[in-house]
C-alpha positions in Angstrom: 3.8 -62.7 11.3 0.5 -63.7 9.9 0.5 -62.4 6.0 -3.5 -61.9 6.6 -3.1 -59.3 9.5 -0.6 -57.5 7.7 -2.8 -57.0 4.5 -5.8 -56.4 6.7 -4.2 -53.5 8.0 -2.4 -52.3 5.4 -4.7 -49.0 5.2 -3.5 -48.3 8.7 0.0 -48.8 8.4 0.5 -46.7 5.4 1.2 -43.7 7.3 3.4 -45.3 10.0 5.2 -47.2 6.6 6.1 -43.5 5.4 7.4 -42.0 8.7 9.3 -45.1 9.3 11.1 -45.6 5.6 10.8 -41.8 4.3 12.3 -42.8 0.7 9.8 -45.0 0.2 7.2 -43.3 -2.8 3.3 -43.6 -3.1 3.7 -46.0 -5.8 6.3 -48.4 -3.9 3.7 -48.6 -1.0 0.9 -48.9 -3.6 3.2 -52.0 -5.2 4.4 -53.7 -1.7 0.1 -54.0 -0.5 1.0 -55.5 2.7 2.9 -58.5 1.1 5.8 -59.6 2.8 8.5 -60.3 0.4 7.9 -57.4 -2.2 8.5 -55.0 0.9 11.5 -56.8 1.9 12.7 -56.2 -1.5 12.0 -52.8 -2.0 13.2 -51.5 1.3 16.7 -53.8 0.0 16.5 -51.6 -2.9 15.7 -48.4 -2.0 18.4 -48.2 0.9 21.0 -50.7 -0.1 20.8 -52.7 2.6 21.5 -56.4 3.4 18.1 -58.8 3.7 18.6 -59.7 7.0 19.0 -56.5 8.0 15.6 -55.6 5.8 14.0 -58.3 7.3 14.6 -57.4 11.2 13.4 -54.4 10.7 10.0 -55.3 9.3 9.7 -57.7 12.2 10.3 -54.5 14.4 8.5 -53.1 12.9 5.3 -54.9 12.9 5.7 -55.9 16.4 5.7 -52.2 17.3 2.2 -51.7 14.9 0.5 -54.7 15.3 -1.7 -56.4 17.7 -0.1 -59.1 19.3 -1.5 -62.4 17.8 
């Protein structure tokens, strides 16, 4: 996924961020600003899971959200 497109549209998948990962606060969305790797580790962190299993979700995720490129 292109690191570009996902900060471009960051305003616009705030609100689909917080309906999809509902313990995630303001200020951990505020923190992550579309980059890659600090959400990967804050969704590890807040739900305990494994990063592979953090990371297939993003890429879900985005392909559900995101233009294709």
């Amino acid at each position: 996924m292109n690191k570009d497109i996902v900060e471009g549209q960051w305003k616009q998948l705030k609100g689909k961020l917080r309906s999809a990962w509902g313990e995630l606060t303001d200020d951990d969305i505020d923190r992550i600003a579309g980059r890659r790797e600090q959400w990967v580790g804050t969704l590890q962190q807040r739900y305990g899971k494994a990063r592979d299993e953090v990371v297939r979700e993003v890429d879900a995720f985005l392909a559900r959200h995101l233009p294709p490129q």
